[in-house]
C-alpha positions in Angstrom: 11.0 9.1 -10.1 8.0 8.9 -11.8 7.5 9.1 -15.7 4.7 10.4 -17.4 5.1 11.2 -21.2 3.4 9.7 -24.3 5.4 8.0 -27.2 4.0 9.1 -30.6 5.0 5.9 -32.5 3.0 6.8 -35.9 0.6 9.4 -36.9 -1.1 7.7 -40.4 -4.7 7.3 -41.1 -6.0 4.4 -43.3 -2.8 4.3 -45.2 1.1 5.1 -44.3 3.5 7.4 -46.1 6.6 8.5 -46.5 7.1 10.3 -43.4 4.1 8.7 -41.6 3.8 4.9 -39.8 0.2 3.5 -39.5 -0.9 4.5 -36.1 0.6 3.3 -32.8 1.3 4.9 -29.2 2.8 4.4 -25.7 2.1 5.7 -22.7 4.2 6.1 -20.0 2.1 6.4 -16.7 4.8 6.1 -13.9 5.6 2.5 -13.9 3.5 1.0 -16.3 3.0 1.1 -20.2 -0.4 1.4 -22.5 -0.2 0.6 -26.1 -2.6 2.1 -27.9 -4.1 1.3 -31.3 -0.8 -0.9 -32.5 -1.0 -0.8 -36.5 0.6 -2.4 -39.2 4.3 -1.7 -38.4 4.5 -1.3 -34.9 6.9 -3.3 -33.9 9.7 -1.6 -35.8 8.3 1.9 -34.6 9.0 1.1 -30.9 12.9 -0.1 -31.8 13.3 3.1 -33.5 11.5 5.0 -30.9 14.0 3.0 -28.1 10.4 1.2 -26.5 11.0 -2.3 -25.5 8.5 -5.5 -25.6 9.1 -5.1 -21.8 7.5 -1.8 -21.1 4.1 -2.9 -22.1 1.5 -3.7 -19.6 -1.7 -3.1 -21.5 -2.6 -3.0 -25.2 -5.9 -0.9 -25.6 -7.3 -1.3 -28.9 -10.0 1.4 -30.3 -11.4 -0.3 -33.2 -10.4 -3.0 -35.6 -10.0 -1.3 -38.7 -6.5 -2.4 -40.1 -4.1 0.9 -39.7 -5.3 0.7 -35.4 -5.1 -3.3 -35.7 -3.0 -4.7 -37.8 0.2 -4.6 -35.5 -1.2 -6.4 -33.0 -0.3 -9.7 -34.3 3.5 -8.8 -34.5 3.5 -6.8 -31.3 1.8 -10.3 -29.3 4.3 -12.3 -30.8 7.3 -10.0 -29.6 5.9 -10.4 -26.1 6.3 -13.9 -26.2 9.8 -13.8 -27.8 11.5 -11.3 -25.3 9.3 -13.2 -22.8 7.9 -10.3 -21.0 7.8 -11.6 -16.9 5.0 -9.9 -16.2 1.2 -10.3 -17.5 0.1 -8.2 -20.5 -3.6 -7.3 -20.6 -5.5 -6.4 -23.8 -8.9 -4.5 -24.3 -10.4 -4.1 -27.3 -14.2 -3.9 -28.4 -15.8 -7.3 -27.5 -17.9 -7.4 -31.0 -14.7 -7.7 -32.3 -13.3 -10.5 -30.8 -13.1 -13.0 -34.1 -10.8 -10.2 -35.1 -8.9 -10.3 -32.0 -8.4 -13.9 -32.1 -7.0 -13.9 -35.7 -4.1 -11.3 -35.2 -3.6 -13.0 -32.2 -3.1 -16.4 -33.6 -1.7 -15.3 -37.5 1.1 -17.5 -37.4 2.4 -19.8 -35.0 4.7 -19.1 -32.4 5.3 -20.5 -28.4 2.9 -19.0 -25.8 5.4 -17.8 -22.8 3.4 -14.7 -21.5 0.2 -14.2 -19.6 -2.5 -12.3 -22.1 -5.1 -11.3 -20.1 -8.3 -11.0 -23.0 -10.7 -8.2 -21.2 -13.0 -7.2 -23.8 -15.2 -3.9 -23.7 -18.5 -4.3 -23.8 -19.9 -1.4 -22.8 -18.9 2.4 -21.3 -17.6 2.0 -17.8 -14.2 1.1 -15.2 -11.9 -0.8 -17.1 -9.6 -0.8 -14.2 -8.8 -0.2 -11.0 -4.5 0.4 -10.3 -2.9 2.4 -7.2 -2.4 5.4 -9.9 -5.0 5.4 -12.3 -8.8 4.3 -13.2 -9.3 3.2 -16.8 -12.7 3.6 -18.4 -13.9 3.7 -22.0 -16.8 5.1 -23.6 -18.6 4.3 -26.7 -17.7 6.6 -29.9 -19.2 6.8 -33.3 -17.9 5.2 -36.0 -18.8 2.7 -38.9 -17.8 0.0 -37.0 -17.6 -0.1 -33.3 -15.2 2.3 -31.5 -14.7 3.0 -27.7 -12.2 5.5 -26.7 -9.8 5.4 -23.6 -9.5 7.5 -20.3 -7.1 7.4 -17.5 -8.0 9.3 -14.3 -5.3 9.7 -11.6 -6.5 9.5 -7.8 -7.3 12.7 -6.4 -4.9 13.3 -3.3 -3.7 16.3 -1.0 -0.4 18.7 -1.1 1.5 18.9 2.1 1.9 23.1 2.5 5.1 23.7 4.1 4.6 27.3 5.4 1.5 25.5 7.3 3.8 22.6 8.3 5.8 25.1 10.2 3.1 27.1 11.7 1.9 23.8 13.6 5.9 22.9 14.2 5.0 19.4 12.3 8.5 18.5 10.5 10.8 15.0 10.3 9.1 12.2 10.3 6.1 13.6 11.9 5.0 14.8 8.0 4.6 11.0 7.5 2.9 9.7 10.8 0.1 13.0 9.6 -0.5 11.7 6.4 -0.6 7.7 7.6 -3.1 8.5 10.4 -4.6 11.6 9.3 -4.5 13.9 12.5 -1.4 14.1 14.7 -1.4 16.1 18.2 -4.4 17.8 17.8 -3.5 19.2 14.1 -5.7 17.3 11.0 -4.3 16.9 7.3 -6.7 19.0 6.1 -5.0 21.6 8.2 -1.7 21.5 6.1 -2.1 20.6 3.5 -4.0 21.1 0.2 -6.3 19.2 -2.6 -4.7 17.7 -5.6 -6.6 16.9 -8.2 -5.7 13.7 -10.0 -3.9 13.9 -13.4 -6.4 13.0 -16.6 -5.5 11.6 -19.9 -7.7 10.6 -23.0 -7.3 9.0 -26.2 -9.6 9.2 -28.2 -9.4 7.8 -32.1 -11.7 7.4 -35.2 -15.3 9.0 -34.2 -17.9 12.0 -35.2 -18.7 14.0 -33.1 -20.6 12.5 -29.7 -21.7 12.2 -26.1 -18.4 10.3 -25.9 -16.0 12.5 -27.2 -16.7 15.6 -24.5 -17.3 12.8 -21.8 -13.7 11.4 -22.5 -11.9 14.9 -23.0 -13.6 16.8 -20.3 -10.9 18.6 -17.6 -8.5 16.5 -19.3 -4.7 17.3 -18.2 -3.3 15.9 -22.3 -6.2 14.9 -24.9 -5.1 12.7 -28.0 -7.9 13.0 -30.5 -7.8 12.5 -33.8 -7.6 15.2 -36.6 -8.1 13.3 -39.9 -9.6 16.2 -41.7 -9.0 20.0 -41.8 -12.4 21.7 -41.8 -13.1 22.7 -45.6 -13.3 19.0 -45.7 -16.0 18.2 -43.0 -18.4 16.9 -44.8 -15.7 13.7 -45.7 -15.8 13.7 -42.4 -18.8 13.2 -41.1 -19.3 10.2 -43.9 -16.7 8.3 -43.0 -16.9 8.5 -39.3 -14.0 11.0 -38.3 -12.8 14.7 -36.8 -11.8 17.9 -38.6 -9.1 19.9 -36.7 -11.6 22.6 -36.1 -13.8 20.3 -34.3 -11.2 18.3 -32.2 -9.9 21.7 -31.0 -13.7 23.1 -29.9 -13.6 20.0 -28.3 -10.6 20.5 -26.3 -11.4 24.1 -25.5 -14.7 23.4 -24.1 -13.5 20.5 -21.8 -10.7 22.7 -20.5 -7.8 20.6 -21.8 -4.7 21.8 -21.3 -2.2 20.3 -23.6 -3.8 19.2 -27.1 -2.2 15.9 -29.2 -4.0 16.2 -32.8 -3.3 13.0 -34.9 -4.1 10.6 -37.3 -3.9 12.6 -40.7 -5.3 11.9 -44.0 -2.3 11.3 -46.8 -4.1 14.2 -48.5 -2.6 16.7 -46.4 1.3 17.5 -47.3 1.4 20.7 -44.4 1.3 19.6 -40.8 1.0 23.6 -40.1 -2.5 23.3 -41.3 -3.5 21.5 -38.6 -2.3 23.6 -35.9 -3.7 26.8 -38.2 -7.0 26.0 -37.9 -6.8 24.2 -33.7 -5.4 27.9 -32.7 -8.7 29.1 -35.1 -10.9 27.3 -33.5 -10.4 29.1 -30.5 -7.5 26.4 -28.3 -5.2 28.4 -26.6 -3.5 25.3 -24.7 -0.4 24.0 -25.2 -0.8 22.1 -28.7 1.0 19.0 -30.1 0.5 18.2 -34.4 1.5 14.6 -34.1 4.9 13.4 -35.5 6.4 10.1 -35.8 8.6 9.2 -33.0 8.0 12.2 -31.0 7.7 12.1 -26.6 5.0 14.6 -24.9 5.5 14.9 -21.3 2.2 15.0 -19.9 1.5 18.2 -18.7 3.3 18.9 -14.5 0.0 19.1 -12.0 -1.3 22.8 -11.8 -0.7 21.9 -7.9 
């Protein structure tokens, strides 16, 4: 059975507190794990949260400021311990790569897994897997920033009711959708379009061509939320989101279940957050990111 859920694993911007880990994520996409933006205590974060070295495939880095970066060279070095058996591919933005290479190689330790280096150089198809594309698209920050999208093959729906009005049933379901036709009767016939599922993450940005590309018809959006709106001015200096303008976001691309994250220390209410999403006019199912907290993503509308 297939999982699809993502694995909040901390929810800090720039500096952690009490209740907060620098930043950090899983997702869970069926058989495969993404890592996303492993900060500075990481590695403890996926023990607590019950993630293994083991059920990463990927590592996609946004940027390499420290509380998205800073984990990575613990998190590499657990690979190699538990000896993952399988290879372990990181992205990350390719002007950043004499960053990359120190957090790699911090301390020493024995090589035993394949790290696969694929740097992003530009927007485009990271990947191509059986049940997603990857792609990333350029943000805007102070320093370089691309921002991550998984899109799920669109397929088809076998209808029963139409199943049984062509008397196609047993085995014969499997020979239709192999072959495409069967006795006369097309798929097409019975059965349905499914749209792909679509995820995004997308982390420390203004607003930007990048940002709605990323989001748009997006089945779960993690976007960053540093600021609530009074304060969006800060925000546009330093290179981030309000609430306010992460939910607009969302409502205009049609997402259906909203992740806000990455909060400034100057905030003590979560609730604030989701106040002024719901303001902003999302009326989606809605997430305020907490530390070791699972999303499922959200069942196919088909």
């Amino acid at each position: 059975m297939s999982v699809r859920e993502f694995v909040i694993l901390g929810t800090a911007s720039q500096v952690p507190t009490r209740h907060r880990n620098h930043n950090g994520y899983l997702l869970r996409w069926d058989g495969e794990g993404i890592l996303f933006d492993p900060g500075e205590g990481t590695q403890r974060q996926m023990l607590r949260a019950g993630v293994a070295a083991h059920d990463i495939n990927r590592i996609c880095v946004t940027h390499f400021h420290g509380d998205h970066s800073l984990g990575l060279a613990g998190v590499i070095q657990r690979i190699n311990l538990d000896r993952v058996p399988h290879p372990v591919t990181a992205h990350y933005p390719a002007s950043g790569q004499k960053f990359f290479d120190r957090l790699r190689y911090a301390t020493a330790y024995r090589e035993t897994v394949e790290l696969h280096e694929e740097p992003v150089v530009r927007d485009g198809v990271l990947a191509r897997e059986a049940s997603y594309t990857l792609e990333a698209r350029l943000l805007s920050h102070p320093v370089e920033s691309f921002g991550y999208r998984l899109t799920e093959p669109d397929g088809r729906r076998m209808v029963p009711e139409l199943l049984a009005r062509h008397g196609i049933k047993g085995p014969d379901v499997g020979r239709l959708q192999r072959d495409g036709s069967l006795g006369g009767v097309t798929l097409d016939e019975v059965s349905e379009a499914r749209p792909g599922q679509r995820f995004a993450f997308v982390m420390d940005t203004r607003l930007c061509d990048g940002v709605t590309e990323l989001a748009e018809g997006c089945d779960m959006l993690v976007i960053e939320s540093t600021f609530l709106d009074e304060d969006g001015q800060l925000a546009l200096d330093h290179g981030h989101l309000t609430a306010g303008q992460a939910a607009t976001v969302a409502r205009a691309a049609g997402v259906r279940h909203l992740v806000l994250t990455h909060f400034s220390q100057r905030y003590p209410d979560p609730s604030d957050f989701e106040r002024q999403a719901r303001a902003a006019g999302f009326e989606g199912e809605l997430t305020v990111a907490a530390d070791l907290v699972r999303v499922p993503v959200p069942r196919r509308t088909t």
